[in-house]
C-alpha positions in Angstrom: 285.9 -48.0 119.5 286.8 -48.4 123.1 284.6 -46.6 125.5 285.6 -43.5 127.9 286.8 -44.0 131.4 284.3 -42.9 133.8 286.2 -40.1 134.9 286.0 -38.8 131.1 282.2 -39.0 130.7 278.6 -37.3 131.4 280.0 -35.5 134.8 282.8 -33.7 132.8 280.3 -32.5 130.3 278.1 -31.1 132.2 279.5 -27.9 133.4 277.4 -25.3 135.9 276.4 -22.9 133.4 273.6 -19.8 133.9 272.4 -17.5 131.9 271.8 -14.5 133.0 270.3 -11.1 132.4 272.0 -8.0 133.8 269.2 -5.6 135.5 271.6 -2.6 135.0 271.8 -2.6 131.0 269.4 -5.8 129.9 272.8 -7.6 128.4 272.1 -11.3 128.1 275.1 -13.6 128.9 276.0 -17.0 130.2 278.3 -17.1 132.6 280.1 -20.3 134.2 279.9 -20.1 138.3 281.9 -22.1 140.1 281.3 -21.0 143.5 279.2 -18.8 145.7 280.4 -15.4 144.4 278.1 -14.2 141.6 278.8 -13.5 138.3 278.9 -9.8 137.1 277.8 -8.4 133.8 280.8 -8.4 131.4 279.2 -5.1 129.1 279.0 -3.0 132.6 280.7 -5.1 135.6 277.3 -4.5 137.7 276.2 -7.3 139.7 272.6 -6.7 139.8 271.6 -10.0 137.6 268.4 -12.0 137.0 268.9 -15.5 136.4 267.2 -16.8 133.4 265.6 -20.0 132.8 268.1 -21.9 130.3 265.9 -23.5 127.5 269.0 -26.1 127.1 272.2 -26.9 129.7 274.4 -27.7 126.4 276.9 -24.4 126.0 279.2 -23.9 123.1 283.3 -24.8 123.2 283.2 -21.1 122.3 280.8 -19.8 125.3 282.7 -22.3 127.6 286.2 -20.6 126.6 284.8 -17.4 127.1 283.7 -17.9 130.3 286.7 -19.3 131.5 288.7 -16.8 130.2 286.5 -14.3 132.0 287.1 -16.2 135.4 291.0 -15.8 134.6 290.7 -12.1 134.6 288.3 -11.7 137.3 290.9 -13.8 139.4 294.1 -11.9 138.1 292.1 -8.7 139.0 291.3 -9.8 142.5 294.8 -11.1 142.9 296.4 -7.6 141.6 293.5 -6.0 143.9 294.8 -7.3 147.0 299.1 -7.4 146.2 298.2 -3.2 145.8 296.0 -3.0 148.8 298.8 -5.2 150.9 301.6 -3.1 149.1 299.5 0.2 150.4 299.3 -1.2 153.5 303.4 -2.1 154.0 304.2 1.4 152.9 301.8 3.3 155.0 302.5 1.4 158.3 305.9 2.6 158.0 305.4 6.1 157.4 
């Protein structure tokens, strides 16, 4: 069997992510964080989180496509977020 490329091995499998407890309703998730903003709790949206200590770094297929899907929204929401607050904006500098 011929071996991976580098490019295909360890680095991709290891993928940043936490779990988390959310201080607002004590739902336990795992969410994937890509950058600085954090994570919010997907059973109440609040933000207030404790990071847990992860007994393993290995995640799912299944908790990895959840979390990306849940980074899709929260980037279609944020995009939709600022098209209406521009579109607000347009329309009520011309009034």
């Amino acid at each position: 069997m011929a071996s991976l490329p580098r490019k295909w091995g360890r680095s991709r499998e290891h993928m940043p992510i936490y779990e988390y407890e959310c201080r607002e309703c004590q739902n336990r998730f795992e969410s994937l964080v890509l950058d600085s903003t954090p994570p919010e709790c997907p059973a109440c949206q609040a933000t207030d989180l404790e990071r847990l200590m992860s007994l393993s770094s290995v995640s799912s297929d299944g908790t990895k496509k959840r979390n990306l899907e849940h980074g899709r929204k929260k980037a279609q929401k944020t995009q939709d977020e600022k098209a209406h607050a521009e579109h607000e904006a347009i329309h009520h500098h011309h009034h």
